[in-house]
C-alpha positions in Angstrom: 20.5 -6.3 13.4 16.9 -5.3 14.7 15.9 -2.1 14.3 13.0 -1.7 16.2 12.8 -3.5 19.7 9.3 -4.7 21.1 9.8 -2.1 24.2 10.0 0.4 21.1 7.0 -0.8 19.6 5.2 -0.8 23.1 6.6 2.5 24.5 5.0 4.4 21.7 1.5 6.5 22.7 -0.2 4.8 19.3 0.4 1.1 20.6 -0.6 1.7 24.0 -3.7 3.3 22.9 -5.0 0.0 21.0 -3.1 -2.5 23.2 -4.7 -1.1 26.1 -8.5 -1.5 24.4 -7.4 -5.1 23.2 -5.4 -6.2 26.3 -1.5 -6.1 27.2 -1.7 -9.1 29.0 -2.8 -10.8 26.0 -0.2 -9.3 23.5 2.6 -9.8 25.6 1.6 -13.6 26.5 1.6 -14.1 22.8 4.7 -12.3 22.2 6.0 -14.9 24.3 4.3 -17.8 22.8 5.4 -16.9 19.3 8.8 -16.5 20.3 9.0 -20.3 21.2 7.1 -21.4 18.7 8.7 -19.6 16.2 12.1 -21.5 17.3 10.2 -24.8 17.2 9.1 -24.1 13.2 12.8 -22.1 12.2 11.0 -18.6 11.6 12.1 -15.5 12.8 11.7 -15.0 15.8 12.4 -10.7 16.0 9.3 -10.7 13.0 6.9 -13.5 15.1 7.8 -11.4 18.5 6.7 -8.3 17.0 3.6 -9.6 14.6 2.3 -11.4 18.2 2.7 -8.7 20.4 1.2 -6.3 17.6 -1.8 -8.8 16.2 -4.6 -7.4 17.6 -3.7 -3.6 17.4 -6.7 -3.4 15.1 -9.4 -4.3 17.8 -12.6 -1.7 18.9 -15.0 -2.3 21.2 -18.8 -3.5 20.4 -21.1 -1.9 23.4 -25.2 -2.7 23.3 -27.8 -0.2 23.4 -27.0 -1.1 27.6 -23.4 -0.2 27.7 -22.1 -3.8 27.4 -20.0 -5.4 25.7 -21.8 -7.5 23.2 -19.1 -10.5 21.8 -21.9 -12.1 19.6 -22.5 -8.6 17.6 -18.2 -7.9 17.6 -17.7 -11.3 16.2 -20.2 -10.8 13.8 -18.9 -7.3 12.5 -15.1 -8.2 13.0 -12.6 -6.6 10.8 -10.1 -6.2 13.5 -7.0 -8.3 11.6 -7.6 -5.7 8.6 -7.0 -2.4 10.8 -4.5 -3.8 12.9 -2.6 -4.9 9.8 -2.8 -1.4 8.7 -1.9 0.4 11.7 0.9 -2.2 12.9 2.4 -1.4 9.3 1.8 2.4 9.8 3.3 2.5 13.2 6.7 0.2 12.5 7.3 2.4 9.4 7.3 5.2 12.0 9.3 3.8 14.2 12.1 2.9 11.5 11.4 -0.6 10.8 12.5 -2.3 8.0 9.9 -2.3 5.4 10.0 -5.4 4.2 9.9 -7.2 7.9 7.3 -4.3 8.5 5.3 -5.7 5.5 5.8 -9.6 6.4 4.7 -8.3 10.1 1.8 -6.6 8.7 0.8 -9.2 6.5 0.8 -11.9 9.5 -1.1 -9.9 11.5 -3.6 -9.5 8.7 -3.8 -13.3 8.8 -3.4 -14.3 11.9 -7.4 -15.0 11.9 -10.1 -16.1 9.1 -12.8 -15.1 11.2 -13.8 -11.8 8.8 -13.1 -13.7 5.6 -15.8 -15.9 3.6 -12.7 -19.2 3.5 -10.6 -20.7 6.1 -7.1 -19.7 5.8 -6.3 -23.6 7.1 -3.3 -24.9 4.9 -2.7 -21.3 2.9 -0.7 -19.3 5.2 3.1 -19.2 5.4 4.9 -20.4 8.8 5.2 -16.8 10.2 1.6 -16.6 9.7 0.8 -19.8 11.2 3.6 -19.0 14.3 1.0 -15.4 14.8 -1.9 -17.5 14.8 -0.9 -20.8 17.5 0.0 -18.0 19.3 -3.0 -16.2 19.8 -4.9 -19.5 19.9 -2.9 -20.6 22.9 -3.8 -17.9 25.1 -7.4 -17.4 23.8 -10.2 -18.1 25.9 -14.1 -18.3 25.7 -15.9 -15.3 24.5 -13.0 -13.2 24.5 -12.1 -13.2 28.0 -8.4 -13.2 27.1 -8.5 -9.4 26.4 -9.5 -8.4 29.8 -6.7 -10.0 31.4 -4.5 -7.0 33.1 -0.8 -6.4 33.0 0.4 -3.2 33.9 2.4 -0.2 31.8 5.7 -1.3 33.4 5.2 -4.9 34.0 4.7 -5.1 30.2 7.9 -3.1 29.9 9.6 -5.6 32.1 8.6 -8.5 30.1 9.2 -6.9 26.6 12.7 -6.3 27.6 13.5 -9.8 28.7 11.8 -11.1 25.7 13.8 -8.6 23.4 17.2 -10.0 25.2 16.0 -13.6 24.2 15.5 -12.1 21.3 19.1 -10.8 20.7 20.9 -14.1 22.1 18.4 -16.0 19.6 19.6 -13.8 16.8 23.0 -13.6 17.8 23.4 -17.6 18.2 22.0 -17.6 14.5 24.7 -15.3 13.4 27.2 -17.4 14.8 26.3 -20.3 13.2 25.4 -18.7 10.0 29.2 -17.3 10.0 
């Protein structure tokens, strides 16, 4: 049984305030991408759903001395996976999450990129991890660009919901053959 849905997870004012600065579009297209790649590699697909849609919760915005946005100096100073690790783990805790699948959820959105780390994470992460990260590769785009796509409030809403029922009968079909 789920305990937290993603339209719970989007609905709250915390995760709109950092989906909104790192894109909805983006989160829910990967939401949707992990879900069927997360079938394709036999991971969960209620923990790859929410670690996608919640990935880069830990985002901020890099402005020049101009006012614009400057992806060279952002990708140079990113930390983004660290703070959204933190917050998503924060905010599912809050929202009555399990705390172990709020841990695994945290943990792949903590690695869901090596871009702030000295290594590459290539071979060393675990298949929910690897689910968070195809699925944020497969919507990026060149500098970025993938965040300013724009969905809005309630067409993300509309979305989460269908993706939470696919979510349920995906569950639910494991159930019955698990019993």
């Amino acid at each position: 049984m789920r305990h937290v849905t993603l339209v719970d997870i989007f609905k709250h004012h915390i995760t709109r305030k950092y989906l909104n600065r790192s894109g909805v579009h983006h989160a829910v297209t990967a939401a949707y991408y992990a879900f069927d790649l997360a079938i394709e590699n036999h991971v969960s697909v209620d923990l790859a759903t929410k670690a996608a849609l919640l990935h880069d919760i830990g985002h901020y915005e890099w402005y020049n001395s101009e006012g614009k946005w400057d992806y060279d100096e952002y990708r140079q100073n990113d930390i983004h996976a660290i703070k959204g690790a933190e917050r998503a783990h924060k905010l599912l805790i809050r929202l009555g999450e399990d705390r172990i699948a709020a841990k695994q959820i945290s943990v792949a959105i903590l690695l869901h990129t090596d871009s702030y780390l000295p290594f590459t994470l290539q071979g060393k992460q675990t298949p929910l991890q690897e689910v968070i990260t195809l699925a944020d590769n497969k919507d990026e785009q060149p500098k970025g660009l993938h965040h300013y796509k724009k969905m809005d409030p309630s067409e993300a809403i509309t979305q989460l919901h269908k993706l939470d029922l696919l979510v349920e009968a995906s569950l639910n079909k494991d159930q019955e053959v698990i019993g």
